[in-house]
C-alpha positions in Angstrom: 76.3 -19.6 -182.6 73.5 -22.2 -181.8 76.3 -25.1 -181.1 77.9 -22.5 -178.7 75.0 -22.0 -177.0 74.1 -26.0 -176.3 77.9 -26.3 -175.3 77.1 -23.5 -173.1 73.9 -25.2 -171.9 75.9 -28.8 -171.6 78.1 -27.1 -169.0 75.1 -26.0 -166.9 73.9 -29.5 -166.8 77.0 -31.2 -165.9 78.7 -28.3 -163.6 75.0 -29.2 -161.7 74.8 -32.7 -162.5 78.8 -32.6 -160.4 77.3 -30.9 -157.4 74.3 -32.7 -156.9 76.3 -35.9 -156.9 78.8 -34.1 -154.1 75.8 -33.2 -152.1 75.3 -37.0 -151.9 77.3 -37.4 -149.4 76.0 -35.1 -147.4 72.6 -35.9 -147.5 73.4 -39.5 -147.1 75.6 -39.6 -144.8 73.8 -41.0 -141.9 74.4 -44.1 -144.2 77.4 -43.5 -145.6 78.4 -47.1 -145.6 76.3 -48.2 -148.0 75.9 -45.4 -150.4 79.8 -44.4 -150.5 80.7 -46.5 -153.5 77.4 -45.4 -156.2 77.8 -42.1 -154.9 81.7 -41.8 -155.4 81.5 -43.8 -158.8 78.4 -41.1 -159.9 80.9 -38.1 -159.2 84.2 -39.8 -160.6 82.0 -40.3 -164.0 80.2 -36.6 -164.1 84.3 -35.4 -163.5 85.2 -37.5 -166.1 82.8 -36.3 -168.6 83.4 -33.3 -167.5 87.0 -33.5 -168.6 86.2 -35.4 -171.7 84.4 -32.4 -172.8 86.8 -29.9 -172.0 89.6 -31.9 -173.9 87.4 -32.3 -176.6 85.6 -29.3 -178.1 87.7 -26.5 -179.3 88.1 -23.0 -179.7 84.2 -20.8 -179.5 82.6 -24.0 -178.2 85.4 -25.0 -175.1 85.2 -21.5 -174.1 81.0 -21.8 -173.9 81.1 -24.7 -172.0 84.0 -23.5 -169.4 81.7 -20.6 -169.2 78.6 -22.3 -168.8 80.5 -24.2 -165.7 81.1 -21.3 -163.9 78.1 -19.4 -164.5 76.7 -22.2 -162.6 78.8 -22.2 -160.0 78.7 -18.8 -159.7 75.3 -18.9 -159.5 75.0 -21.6 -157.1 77.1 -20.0 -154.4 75.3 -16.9 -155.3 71.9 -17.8 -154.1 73.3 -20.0 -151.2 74.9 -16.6 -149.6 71.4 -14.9 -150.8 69.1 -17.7 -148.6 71.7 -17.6 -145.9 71.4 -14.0 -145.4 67.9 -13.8 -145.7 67.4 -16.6 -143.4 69.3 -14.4 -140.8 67.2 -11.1 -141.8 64.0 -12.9 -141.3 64.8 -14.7 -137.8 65.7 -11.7 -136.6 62.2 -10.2 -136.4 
């Protein structure tokens, strides 16, 4: 139980650790040039953990970490629709 909840947690930290490094480019792009290469190296190797870990646990413990990867995700697009909508609630007054 306690190894299915740190695989669980791991899956969190990378599924967020993958789109922080995506937002990179965004937020850097006014200098894309010369952040294009650490920032596509940082997301190649969080997607290649990623996939290291997924090929590697089994059974209880994949499943807890798939999980924990989309309950992030989930979560992130979540509250991004959340903070849009109240950003258009609140203008409007």
């Amino acid at each position: 139980m306690m190894l299915e909840v740190l695989c669980f947690l791991l899956g969190v930290h990378l599924s967020m650790m993958l789109i922080a490094s995506c937002y990179g480019l965004i937020d850097l792009w006014y200098r894309i040039a010369d952040f294009i290469f650490p920032i596509l190296v940082r997301i190649l190797v969080v997607a290649a953990l990623n996939t290291i870990f997924i090929l590697w646990l089994q059974g209880t413990n994949q499943i807890a970490f798939i999980s924990g990867q989309l309950f992030f995700l989930v979560f992130h697009i979540v509250i991004f629709w959340i903070g849009r909508i109240l950003v258009i609630f609140l203008t409007r007054q």
